[in-house]
C-alpha positions in Angstrom: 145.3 134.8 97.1 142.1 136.6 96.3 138.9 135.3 98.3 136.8 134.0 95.1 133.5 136.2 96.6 135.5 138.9 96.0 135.5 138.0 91.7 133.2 139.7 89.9 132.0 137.9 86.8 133.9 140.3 85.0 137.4 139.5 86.6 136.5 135.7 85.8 136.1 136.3 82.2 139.6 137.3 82.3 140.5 133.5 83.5 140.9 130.8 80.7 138.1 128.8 80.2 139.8 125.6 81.1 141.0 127.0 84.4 137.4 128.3 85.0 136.1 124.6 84.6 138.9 123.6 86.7 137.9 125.9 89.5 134.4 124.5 88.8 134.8 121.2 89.1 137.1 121.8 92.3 134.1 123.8 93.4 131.1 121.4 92.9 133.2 118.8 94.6 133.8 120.8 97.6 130.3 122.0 98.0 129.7 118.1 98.0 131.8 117.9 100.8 130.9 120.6 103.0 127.4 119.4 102.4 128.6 116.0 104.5 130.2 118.0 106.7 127.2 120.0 107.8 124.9 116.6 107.9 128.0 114.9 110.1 127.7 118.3 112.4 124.0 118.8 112.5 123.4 115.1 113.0 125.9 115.2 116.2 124.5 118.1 117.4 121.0 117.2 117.7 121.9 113.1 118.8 123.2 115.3 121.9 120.3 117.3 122.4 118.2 114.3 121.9 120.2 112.2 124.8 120.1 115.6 126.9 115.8 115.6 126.5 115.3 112.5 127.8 113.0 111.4 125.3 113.6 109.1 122.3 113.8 110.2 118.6 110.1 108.7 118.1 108.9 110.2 121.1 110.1 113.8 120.0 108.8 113.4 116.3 105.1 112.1 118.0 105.9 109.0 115.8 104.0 106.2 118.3 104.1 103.9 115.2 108.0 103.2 115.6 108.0 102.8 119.5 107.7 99.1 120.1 106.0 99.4 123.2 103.2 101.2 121.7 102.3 98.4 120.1 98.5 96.6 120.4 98.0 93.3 120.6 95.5 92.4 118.4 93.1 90.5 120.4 91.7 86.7 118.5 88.2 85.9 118.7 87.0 82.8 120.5 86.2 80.1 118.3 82.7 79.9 117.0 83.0 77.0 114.9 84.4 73.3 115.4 85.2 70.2 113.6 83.5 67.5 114.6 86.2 65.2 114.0 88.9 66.8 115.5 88.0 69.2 118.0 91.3 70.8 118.2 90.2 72.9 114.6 88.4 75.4 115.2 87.1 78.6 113.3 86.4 81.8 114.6 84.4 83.1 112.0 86.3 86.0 111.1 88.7 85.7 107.9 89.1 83.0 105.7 87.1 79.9 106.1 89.6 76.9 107.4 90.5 74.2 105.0 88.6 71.6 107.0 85.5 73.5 107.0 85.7 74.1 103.6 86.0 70.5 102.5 82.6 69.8 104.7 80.8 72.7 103.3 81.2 71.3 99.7 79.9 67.7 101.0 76.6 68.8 101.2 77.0 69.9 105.3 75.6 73.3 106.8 77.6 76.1 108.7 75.5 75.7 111.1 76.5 72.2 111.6 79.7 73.4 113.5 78.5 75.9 115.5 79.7 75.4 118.9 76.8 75.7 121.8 
């Protein structure tokens, strides 16, 4: 059998046309496959390398996002606001006012009514 590099597009307008969509077909679905093949390889080869480096897959693409230990903690602000009814409510201040505070403020009472001292 004749290596199909070899054909010249002459010698394949020689073949019928349903054998050369045949050989198509047969060829798109193995370029498909070698195309898994080569992931499946290249993804084995570089897992190794990556276990051989030492360092992790975030750590070699400079990716601190993914690494959970990279992580801040985002630090709360202390309260500067309190109920006066029930001192366990507090508000800080910072992002939306609390529902308690809220309720006060359209009673008639002042922010600075709650500010703790």
């Amino acid at each position: 059998m004749h290596e199909l590099k070899d054909y010249s597009p002459e010698d394949f307008a020689k073949i019928k046309l349903t054998d050369l969509q045949s050989i198509q077909a047969n060829l798109e679905k193995g370029i498909e496959l070698r195309k898994v093949a080569e992931k499946v390889e290249w993804s084995n080869q570089l897992k190794e390398l990556i276990k051989k480096s030492g360092f992790s897959l975030e750590e070699l693409a400079g990716d601190t996002k993914l690494s959970s230990k990279d992580k801040t903690v985002k630090e709360s602000k202390p309260p500067k606001y309190r109920n006066p009814d029930n001192h366990e409510e507090t508000w800080s201040g910072m992002g939306a006012k609390k529902k308690w505070l809220v309720a006060m403020l359209e009673n008639g009472r002042t922010l600075d009514e709650f500010l703790i001292q």
